[in-house]
C-alpha positions as a printed NumPy array, in Angstrom:
array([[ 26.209,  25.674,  38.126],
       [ 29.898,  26.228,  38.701],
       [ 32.122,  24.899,  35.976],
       [ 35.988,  24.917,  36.963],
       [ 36.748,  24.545,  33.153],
       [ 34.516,  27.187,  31.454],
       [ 36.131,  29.554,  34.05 ],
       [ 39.874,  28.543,  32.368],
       [ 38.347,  29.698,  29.174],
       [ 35.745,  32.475,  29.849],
       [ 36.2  ,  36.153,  31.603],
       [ 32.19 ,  35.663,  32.736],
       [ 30.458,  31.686,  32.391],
       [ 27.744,  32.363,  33.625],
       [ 24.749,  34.593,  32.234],
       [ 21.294,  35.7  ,  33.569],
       [ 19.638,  36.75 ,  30.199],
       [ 20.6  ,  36.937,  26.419],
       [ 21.696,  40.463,  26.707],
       [ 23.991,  39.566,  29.312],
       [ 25.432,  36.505,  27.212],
       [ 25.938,  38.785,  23.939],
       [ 27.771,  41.606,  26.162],
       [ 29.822,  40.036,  28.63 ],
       [ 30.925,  36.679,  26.599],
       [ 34.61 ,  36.529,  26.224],
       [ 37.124,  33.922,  25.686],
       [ 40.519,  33.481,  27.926],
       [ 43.107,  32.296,  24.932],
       [ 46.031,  30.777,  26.182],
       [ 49.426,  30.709,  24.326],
       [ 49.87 ,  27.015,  23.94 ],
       [ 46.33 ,  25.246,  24.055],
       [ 45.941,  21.411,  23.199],
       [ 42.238,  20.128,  23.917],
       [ 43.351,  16.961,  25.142],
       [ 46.259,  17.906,  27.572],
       [ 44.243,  21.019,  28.624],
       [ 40.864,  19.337,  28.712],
       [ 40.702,  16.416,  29.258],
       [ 43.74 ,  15.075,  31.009],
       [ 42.983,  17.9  ,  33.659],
       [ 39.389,  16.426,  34.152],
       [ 41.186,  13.143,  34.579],
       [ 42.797,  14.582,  37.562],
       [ 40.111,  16.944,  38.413],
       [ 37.513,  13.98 ,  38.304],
       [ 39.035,  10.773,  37.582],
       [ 35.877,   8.779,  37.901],
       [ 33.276,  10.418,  36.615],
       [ 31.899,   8.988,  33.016],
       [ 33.18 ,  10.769,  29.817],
       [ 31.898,   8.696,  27.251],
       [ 29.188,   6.013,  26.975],
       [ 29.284,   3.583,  23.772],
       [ 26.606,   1.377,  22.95 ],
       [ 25.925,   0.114,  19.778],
       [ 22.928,  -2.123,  17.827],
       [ 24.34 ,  -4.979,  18.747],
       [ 23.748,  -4.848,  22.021],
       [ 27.388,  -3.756,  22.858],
       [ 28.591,  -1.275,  25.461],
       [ 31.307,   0.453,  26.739],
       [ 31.608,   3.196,  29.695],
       [ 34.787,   5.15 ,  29.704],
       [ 35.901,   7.483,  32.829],
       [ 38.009,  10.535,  31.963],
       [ 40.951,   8.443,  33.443],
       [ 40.08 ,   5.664,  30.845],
       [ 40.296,   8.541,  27.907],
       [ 43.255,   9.69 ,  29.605],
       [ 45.122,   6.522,  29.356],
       [ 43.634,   5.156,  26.397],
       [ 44.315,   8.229,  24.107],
       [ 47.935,   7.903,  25.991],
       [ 48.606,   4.498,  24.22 ],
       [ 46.98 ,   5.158,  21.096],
       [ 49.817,   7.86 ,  20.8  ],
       [ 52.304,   5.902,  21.531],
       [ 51.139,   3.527,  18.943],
       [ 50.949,   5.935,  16.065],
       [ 54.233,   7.378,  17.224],
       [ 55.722,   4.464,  16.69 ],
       [ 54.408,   4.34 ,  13.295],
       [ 56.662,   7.016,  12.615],
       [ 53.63 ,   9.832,  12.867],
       [ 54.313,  13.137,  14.038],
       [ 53.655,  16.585,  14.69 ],
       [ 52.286,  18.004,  10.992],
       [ 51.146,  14.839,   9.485],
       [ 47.823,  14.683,   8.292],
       [ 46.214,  11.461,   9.205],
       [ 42.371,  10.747,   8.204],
       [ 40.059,   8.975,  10.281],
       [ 36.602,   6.344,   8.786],
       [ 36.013,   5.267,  12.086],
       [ 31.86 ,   5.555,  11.95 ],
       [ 30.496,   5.985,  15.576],
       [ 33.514,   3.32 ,  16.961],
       [ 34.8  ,   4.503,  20.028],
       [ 37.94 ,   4.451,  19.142],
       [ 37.339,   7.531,  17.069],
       [ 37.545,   9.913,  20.257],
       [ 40.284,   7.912,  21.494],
       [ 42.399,   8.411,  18.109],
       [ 41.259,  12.075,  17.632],
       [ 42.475,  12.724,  20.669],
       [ 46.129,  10.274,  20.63 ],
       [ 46.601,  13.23 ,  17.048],
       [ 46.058,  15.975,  19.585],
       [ 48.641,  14.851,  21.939],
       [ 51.213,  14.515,  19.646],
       [ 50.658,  17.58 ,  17.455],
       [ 49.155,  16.   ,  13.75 ],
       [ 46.247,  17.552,  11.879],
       [ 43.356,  15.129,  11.662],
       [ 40.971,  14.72 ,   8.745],
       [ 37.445,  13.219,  10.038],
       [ 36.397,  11.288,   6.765],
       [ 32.396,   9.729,   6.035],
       [ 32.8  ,   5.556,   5.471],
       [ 30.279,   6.581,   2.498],
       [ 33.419,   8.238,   0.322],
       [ 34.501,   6.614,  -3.019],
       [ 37.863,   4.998,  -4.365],
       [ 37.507,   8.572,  -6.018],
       [ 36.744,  10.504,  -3.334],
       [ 39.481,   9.138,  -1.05 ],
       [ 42.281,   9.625,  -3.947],
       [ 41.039,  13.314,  -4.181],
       [ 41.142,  13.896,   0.117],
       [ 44.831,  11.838,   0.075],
       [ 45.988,  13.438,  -3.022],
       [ 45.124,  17.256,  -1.747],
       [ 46.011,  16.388,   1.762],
       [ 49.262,  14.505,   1.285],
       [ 47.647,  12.551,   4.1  ],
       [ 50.197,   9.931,   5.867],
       [ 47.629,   7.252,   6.835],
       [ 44.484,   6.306,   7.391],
       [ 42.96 ,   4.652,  10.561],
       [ 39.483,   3.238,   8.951],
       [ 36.981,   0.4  ,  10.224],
       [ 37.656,  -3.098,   9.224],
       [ 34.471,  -3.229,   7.246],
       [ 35.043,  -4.654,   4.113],
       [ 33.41 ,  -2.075,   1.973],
       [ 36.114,   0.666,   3.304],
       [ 38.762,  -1.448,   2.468],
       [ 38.241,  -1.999,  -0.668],
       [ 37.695,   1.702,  -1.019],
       [ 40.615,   2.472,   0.691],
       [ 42.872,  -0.629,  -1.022],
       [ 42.106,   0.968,  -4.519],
       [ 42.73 ,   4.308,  -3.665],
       [ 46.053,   2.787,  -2.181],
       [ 46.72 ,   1.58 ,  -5.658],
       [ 46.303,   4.537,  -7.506],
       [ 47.685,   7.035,  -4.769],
       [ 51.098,   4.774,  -3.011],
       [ 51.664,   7.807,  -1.255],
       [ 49.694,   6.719,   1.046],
       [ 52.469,   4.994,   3.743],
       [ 50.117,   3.2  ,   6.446],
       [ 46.429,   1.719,   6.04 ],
       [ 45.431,   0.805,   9.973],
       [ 41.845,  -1.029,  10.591],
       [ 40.102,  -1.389,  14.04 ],
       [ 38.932,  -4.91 ,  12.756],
       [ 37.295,  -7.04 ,  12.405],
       [ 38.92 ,  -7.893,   9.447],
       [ 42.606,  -6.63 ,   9.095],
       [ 43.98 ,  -7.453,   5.877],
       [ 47.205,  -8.25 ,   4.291],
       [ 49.17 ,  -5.201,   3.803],
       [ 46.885,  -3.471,   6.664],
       [ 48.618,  -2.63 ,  10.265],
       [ 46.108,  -3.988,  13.25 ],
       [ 45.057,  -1.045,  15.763],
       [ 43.992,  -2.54 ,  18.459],
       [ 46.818,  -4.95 ,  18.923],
       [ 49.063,  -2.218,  18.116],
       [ 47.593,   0.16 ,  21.074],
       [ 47.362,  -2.766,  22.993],
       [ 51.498,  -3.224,  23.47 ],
       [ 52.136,   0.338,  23.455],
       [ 53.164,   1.872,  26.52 ],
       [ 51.349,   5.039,  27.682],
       [ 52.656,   7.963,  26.117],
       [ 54.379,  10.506,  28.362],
       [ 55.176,  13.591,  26.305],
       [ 53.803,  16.699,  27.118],
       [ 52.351,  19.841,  25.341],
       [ 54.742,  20.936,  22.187],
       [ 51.597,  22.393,  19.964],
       [ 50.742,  25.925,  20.036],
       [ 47.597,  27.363,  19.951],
       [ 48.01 ,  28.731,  15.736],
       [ 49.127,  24.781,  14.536],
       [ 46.572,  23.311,  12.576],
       [ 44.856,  20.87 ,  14.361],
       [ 41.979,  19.365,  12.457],
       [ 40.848,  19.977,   8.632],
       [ 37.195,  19.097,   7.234],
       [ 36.348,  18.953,   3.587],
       [ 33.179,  21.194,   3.212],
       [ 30.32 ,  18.873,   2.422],
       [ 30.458,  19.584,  -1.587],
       [ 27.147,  20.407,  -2.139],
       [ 28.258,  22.057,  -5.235],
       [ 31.764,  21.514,  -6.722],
       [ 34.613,  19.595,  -4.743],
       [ 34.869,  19.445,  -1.268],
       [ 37.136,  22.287,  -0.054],
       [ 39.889,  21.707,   2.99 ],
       [ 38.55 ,  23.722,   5.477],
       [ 41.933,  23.95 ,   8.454],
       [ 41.336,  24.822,  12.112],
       [ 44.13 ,  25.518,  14.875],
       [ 43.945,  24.18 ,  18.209],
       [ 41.685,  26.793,  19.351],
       [ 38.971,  25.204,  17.166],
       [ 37.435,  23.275,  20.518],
       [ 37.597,  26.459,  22.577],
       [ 35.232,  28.252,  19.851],
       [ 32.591,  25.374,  20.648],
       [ 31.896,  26.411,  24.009],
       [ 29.047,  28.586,  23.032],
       [ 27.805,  25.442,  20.804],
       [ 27.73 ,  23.397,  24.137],
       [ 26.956,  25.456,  27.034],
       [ 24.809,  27.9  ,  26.16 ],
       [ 23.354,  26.058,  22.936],
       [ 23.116,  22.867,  24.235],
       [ 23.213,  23.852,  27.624],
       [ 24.952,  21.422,  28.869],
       [ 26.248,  20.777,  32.603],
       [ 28.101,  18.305,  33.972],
       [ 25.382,  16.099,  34.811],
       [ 24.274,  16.218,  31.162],
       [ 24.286,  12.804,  29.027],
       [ 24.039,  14.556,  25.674],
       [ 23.279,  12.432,  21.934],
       [ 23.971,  14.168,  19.045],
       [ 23.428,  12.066,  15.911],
       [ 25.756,  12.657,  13.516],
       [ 28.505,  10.319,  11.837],
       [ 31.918,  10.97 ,  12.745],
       [ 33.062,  11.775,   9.104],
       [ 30.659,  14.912,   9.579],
       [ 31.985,  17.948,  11.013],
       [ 28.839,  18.029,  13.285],
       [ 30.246,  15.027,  15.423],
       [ 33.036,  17.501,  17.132],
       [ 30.321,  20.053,  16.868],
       [ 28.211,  18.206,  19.072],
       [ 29.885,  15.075,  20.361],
       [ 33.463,  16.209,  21.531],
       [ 34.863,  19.618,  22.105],
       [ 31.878,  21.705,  23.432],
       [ 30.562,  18.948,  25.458],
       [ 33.923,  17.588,  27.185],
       [ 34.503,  21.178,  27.963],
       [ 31.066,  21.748,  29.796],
       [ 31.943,  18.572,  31.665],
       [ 28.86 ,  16.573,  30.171],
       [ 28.878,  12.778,  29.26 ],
       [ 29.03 ,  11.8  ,  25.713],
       [ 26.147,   9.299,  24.732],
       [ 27.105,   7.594,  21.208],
       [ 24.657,   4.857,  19.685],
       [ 27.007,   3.358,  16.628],
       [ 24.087,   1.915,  14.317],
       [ 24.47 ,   0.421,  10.587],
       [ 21.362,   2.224,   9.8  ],
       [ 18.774,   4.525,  11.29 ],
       [ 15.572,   3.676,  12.651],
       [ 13.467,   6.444,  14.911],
       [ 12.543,   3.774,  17.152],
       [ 15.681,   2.689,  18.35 ],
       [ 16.882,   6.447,  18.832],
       [ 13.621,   7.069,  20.972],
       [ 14.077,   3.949,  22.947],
       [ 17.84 ,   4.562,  23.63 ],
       [ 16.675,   7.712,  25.101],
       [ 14.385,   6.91 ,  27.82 ],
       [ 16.541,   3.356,  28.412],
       [ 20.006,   5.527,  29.262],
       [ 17.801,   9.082,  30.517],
       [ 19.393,  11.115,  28.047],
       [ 19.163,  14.474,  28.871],
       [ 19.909,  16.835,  25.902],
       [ 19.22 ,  15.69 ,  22.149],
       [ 20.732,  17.346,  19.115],
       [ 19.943,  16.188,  15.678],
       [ 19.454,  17.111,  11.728],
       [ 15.706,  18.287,  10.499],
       [ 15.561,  15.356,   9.063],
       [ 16.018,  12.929,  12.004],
       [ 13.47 ,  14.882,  13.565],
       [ 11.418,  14.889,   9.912],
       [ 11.18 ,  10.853,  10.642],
       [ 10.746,  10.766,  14.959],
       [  7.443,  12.715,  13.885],
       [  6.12 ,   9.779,  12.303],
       [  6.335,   7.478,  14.713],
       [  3.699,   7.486,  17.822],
       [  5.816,   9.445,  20.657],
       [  3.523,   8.506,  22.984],
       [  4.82 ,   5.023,  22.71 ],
       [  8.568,   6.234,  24.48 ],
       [  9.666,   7.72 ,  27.582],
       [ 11.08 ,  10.496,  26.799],
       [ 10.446,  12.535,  29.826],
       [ 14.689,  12.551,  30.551],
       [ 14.857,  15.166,  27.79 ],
       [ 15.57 ,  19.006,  29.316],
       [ 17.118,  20.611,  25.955],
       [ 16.371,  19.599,  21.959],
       [ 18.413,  21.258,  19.152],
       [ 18.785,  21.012,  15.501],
       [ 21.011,  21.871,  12.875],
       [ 22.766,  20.986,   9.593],
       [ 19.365,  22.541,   7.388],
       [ 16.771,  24.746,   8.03 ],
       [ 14.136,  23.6  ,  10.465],
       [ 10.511,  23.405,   8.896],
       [  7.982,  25.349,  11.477],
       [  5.357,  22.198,  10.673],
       [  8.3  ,  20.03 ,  12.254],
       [  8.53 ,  21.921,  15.268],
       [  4.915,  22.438,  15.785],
       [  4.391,  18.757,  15.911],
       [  7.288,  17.642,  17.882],
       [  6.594,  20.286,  20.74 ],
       [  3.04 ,  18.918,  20.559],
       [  4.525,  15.523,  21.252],
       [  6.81 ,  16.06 ,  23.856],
       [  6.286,  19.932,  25.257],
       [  9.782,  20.129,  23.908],
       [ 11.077,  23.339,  21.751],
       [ 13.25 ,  22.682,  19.307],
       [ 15.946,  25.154,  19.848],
       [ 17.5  ,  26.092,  16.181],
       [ 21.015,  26.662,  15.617],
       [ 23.057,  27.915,  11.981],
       [ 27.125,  27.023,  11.044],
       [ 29.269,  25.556,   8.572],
       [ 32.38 ,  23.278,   8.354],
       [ 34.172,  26.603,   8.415],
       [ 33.349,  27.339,  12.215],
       [ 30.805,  26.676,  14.854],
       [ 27.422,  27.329,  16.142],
       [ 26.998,  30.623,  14.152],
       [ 23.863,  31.674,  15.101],
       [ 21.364,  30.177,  17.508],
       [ 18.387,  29.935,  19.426],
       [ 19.576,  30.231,  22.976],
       [ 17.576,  28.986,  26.092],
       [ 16.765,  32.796,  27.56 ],
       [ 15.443,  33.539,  23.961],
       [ 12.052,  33.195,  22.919],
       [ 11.715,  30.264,  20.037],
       [ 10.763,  31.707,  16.905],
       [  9.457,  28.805,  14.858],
       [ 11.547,  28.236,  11.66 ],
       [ 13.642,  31.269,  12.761],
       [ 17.784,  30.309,  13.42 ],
       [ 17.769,  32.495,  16.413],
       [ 20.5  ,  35.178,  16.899],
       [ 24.602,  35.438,  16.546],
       [ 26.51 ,  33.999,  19.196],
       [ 28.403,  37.163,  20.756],
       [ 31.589,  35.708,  19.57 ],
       [ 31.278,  36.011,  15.99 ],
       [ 30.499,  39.745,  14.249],
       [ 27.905,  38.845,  12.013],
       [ 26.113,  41.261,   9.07 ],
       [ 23.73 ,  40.757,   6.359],
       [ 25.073,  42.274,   3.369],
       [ 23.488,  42.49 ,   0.056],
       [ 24.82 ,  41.994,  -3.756],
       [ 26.032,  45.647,  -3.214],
       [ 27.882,  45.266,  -0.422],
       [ 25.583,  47.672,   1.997],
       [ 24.096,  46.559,   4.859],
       [ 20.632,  44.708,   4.323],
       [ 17.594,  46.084,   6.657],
       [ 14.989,  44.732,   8.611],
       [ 12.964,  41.925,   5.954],
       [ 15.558,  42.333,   2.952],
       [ 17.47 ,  39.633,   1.887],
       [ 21.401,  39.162,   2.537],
       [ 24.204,  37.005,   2.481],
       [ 25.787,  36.084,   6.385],
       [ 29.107,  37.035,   6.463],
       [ 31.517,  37.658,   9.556],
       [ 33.35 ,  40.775,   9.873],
       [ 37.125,  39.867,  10.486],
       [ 39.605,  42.651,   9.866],
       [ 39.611,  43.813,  13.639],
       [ 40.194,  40.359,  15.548],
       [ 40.355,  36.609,  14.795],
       [ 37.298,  34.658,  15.291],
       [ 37.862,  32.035,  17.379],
       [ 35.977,  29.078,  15.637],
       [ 36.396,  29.993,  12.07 ],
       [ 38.479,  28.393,  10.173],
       [ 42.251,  29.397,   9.537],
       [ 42.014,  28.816,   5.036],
       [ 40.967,  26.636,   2.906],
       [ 44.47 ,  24.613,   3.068],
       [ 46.479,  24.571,  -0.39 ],
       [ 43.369,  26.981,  -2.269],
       [ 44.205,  30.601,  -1.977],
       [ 41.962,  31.275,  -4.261],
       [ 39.077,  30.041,  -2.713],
       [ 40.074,  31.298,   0.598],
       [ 39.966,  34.446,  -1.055],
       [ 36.907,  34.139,  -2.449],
       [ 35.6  ,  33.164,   0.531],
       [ 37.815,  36.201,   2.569],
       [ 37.784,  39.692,   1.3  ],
       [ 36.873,  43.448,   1.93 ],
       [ 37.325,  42.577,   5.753],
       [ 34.608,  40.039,   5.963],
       [ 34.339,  35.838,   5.722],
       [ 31.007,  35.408,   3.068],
       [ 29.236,  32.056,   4.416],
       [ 27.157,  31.563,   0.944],
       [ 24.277,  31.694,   3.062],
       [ 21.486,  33.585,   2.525],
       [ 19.389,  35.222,   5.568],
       [ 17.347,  37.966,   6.172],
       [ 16.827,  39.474,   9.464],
       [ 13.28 ,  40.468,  11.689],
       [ 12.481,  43.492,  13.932],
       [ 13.337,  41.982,  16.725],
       [ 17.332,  40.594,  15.275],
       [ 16.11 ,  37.223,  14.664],
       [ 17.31 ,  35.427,  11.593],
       [ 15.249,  33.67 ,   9.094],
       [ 17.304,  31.046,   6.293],
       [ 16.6  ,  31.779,   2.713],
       [ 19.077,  29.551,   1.017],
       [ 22.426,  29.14 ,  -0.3  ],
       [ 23.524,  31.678,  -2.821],
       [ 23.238,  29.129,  -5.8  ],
       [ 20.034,  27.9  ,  -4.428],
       [ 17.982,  30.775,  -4.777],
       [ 15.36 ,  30.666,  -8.126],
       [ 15.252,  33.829, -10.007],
       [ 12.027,  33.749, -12.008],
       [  9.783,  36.852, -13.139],
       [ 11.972,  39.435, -11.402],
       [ 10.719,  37.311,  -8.615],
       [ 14.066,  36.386,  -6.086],
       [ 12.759,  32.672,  -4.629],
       [ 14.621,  31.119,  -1.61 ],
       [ 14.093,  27.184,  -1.641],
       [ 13.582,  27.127,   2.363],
       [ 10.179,  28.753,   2.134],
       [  9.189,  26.888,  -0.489],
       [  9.931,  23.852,   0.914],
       [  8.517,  24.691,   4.451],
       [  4.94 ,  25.283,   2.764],
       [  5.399,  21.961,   1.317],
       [  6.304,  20.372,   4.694],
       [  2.925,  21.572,   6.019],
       [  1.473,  18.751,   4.106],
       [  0.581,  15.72 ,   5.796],
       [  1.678,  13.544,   2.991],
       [  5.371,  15.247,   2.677],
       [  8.408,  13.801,   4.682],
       [ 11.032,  15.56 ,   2.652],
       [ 10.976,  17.638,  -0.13 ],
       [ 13.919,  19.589,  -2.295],
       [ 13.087,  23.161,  -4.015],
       [ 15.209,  23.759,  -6.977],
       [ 14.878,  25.948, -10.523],
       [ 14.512,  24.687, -13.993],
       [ 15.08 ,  27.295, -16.786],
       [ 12.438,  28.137, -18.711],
       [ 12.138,  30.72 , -22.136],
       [  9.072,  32.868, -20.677],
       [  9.778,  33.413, -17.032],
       [ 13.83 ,  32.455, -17.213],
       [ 13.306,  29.807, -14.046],
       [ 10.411,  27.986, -13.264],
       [  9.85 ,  26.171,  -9.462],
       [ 10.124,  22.413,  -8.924],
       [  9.758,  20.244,  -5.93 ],
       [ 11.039,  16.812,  -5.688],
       [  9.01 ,  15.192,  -2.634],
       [  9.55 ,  11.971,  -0.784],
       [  5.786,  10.283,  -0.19 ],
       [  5.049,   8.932,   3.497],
       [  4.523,   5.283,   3.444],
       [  1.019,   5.399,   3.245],
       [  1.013,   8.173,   0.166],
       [  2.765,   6.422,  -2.071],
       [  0.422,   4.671,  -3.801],
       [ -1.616,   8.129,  -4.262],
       [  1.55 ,   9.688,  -5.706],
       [  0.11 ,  11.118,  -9.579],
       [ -1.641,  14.132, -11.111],
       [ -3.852,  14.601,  -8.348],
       [ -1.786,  14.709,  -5.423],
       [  0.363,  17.002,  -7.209],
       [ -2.255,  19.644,  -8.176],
       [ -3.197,  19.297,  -4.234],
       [  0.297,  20.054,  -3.213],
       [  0.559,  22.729,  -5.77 ],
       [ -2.348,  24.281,  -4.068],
       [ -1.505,  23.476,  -0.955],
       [  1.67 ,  25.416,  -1.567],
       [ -0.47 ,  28.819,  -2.586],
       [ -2.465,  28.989,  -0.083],
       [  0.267,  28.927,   2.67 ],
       [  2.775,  31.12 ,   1.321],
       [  2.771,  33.561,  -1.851],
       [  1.124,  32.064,  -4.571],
       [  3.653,  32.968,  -7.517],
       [  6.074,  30.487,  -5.303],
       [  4.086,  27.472,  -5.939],
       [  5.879,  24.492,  -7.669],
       [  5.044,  24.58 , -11.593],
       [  6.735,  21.095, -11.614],
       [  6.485,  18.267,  -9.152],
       [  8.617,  15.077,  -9.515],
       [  7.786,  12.131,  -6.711],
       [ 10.914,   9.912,  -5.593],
       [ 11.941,   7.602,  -2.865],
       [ 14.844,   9.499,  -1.807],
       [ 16.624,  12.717,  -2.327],
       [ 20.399,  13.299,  -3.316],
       [ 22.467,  14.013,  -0.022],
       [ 26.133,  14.305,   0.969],
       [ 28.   ,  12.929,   3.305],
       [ 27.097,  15.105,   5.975],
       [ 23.01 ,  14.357,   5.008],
       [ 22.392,  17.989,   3.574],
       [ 19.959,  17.578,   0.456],
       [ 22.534,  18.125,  -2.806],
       [ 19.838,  20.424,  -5.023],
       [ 22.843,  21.16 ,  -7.276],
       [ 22.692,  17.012,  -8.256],
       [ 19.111,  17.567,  -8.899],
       [ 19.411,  20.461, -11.232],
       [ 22.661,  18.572, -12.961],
       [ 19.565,  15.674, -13.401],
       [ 17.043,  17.601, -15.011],
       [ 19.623,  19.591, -17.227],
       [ 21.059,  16.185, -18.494],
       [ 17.359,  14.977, -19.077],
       [ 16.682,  18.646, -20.842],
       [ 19.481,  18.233, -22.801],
       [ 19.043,  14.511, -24.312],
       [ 15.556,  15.473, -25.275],
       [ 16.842,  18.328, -27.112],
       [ 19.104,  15.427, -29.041],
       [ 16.288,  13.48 , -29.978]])
């Protein structure tokens, strides 16, 4: 199908076959981009009328928005924060959940030039001093929900810096400037492009699974880098009504419910919910005939459970995942379900869709897929050479000979991390991969995550993905505890299905250890296996195995005291 914008931003947007896609894919970069002006204010006058964004929420709440209402809206939420004294530069950090007025607000920054810093409603009086502090972020538009509030009222008190606290309601405190009345008696905002395409536009901090979150900075061609995400990920048209569920404080949000998408021309779907439940995600899909789904495993992990046969979901064209590895047992039994691949697809904070299963390639189960022909990926090993076909090595990006568009510009204010993360020509993801005869890739782990015991090299994926095999296993976390014979030893904490738990002891664990041996390598098998109801996450919901290990040192180390 003919796309008026992918042909502003591509030399070729439309491909018959993978090869094809990785040859002739090439971006049109214009001097002076801005998303919003360039986007979406031209499919306001390109389409005026056509739906950009459908809200609903579990309160039985909705809101339809054209691209003229985003247009508009966005217009006097500029205006607003203008008038606020924001401006071009100013970093300004969003807890707006899955409200709509996140897009509207993300996109008001755009228009007048100031870097915005999508934030989880999860983060701590401590964690919001730390993003404020490093940031020398200007103000924060947050939900009225009391429990952000606070947060944000005691980080206020520690860090004054801080010049304007702004809630969407409901409740708008004393010292707290009201948005919606604000937006509501500002006039539309009339200004015009000033931002080039090199000014920062947006900055994430990476997810933390070990250490503190780093400020990962992108320029406004950020959104242009997510076309591959979108239409040729997600393939997305512009009759598409695309869900991807992800919270707005999560980088995956513009991944998959903003830049790529609007771009393609497709219709946002958001469902703002206090609290997941696979039922109400499967019925919102055949109520609204959603047509493309993207979620994490572990969204997918849970739909499994429930009876599929119980929802229409015969709307659905295109399924995706990312955030973590995808276990094969997952896939097997939702394309059982619904006839429905699963369509895998690797990034970071740092960039976009990095590599991917695309819709002319064959699904590999468990496999990420291939790089997208933007990026100039390589698998190199601890000595630097290239890894071959089956050997293990870390993703990295080779960027001495152009920019990639999608990665990030720095990690803002940390040279030293940037360089860490930048040298000898290439950008090192801290991803471990290794690569098939036929150039698919298969996830190991992250560098830190990998268990060294016996001379043997142990990624946690595979471990875990034997483990998910098991019909009594809805999430499990691989991780290494040090022991004087073979230096680490394997362990897998394991979240129980409902109707496990009470079996949970000796004997289910000798079965999974079993289990575990007879579907992969035996020497992989867990020597330890600790049940739990949940399992350490971030923000973002990737599974924090470096808060697991910090556990079982601490417990290692107060038994050594007594």
């Amino acid at each position: 199908m003919d796309n008026p914008m992918l042909d502003r931003f591509l030399k070729q947007s439309v491909f018959t076959s993978q090869e094809d896609f990785q040859k002739n894919f090439e971006f049109i970069i214009p001097e002076n981009f801005n998303f919003a002006f360039d986007v979406m204010d031209e499919w306001a006058k390109m389409t005026p009328d056509r739906l950009a964004l459908l809200w609903c929420n579990d309160k039985g709440e909705e809101r339809r928005f054209t691209f003229e209402d985003i247009r508009k809206e966005s217009n006097k939420v500029a205006s607003y924060l203008l008038s606020l004294g924001i401006s071009k530069g100013d970093f300004v950090m969003l807890i707006l959940k899955r409200r709509y007025q996140f897009w509207l607000t993300m996109l008001a920054l755009h228009k007048i030039g100031a870097v915005a810093i999508p934030a989880s409603f999860q983060l701590t009086k401590k964690d919001i001093v730390y993003r404020i502090k490093n940031a020398n972020v200007k103000a924060i538009v947050a939900c009225g929900d009391k429990e952000i509030l606070r947060s944000v009222n005691e980080a206020h008190e520690e860090w004054p810096a801080l010049k304007h606290r702004i809630s969407i309601g409901p409740d708008i405190p004393e010292g707290w400037e009201d948005f919606n009345a604000g937006v509501e008696a500002s006039p539309e905002y009339k200004g015009e492009n000033k931002t080039k395409s090199s000014d920062y536009l947006l900055m994430y901090f990476t997810s933390g699974t070990n250490g503190e979150p780093k400020m990962a900075i992108h320029d406004h061609t950020y959104p242009i880098g997510h076309i591959g995400t979108a239409a040729y990920w997600h393939c997305l048209h512009m009759d598409s009504l695309h869900l991807t569920v992800a919270d707005t404080g999560w980088a995956k949000a513009t991944w998959g419910k903003m830049y790529g998408q609007w771009i393609a021309g497709a219709t946002l779907f958001v469902y703002d919910h206090e609290k997941f439940t696979p039922a109400d995600i499967l019925n919102k899909i055949g109520e609204y005939r959603i047509t493309s789904f993207c979620a994490p495993p572990t969204i997918y992990r849970f739909m499994i459970r429930e009876d599929l046969s119980h929802f229409d979901l015969s709307s659905l064209e295109h399924v995706t995942t990312a955030g973590e590895a995808l276990n094969s047992a997952v896939y097997e039994k939702f394309l059982a379900a619904t006839g429905l691949e699963i369509k895998e697809g690797f990034g970071q904070s740092e960039g976009t869709c990095l590599i991917a299963t695309t819709a002319w390639m064959k699904t590999k189960p468990g496999s990420m897929g291939k790089p997208m022909p933007q990026y100039d990926i390589h698998l190199l090993k601890e000595d630097g050479t290239e890894a071959g076909v089956g050997e293990q090595g870390q993703i990295v990006i080779r960027t001495e000979e152009r920019k990639q568009i999608g990665l990030c510009c720095e990690y803002y204010n940390n040279p030293e991390a940037t360089h860490k993360a930048w040298h000898d020509g290439y950008y090192f993801t801290g991803d471990l991969a290794y690569k098939d005869e036929d150039g698919y890739y298969w996830f190991i782990g992250r560098v830190d995550d990998v268990i060294k015991s016996s001379g043997y090299r142990i990624g946690p994926f595979e471990v875990e993905s034997a483990l998910m095999t098991h019909p009594a296993v809805v999430e499990c976390a691989i991780t290494g505890v040090p022991d004087e014979i073979r230096g680490m030893i394997v362990k897998a904490t394991v979240v129980l299905g409902k109707e496990w738990k009470n079996k949970a002891g000796d004997d289910l664990k000798k079965e999974l250890q079993t289990h575990v041996k007879q579907v992969t390598a035996p020497y992989k098998y867990p020597r330890i296996v600790e049940f739990v109801d949940e399992l350490p996450k971030t923000h973002s919901g990737k599974i924090r195995r470096v808060e697991i290990r910090q556990n079982d040192a601490d417990k290692l180390q107060n038994d050594a005291k007594k």
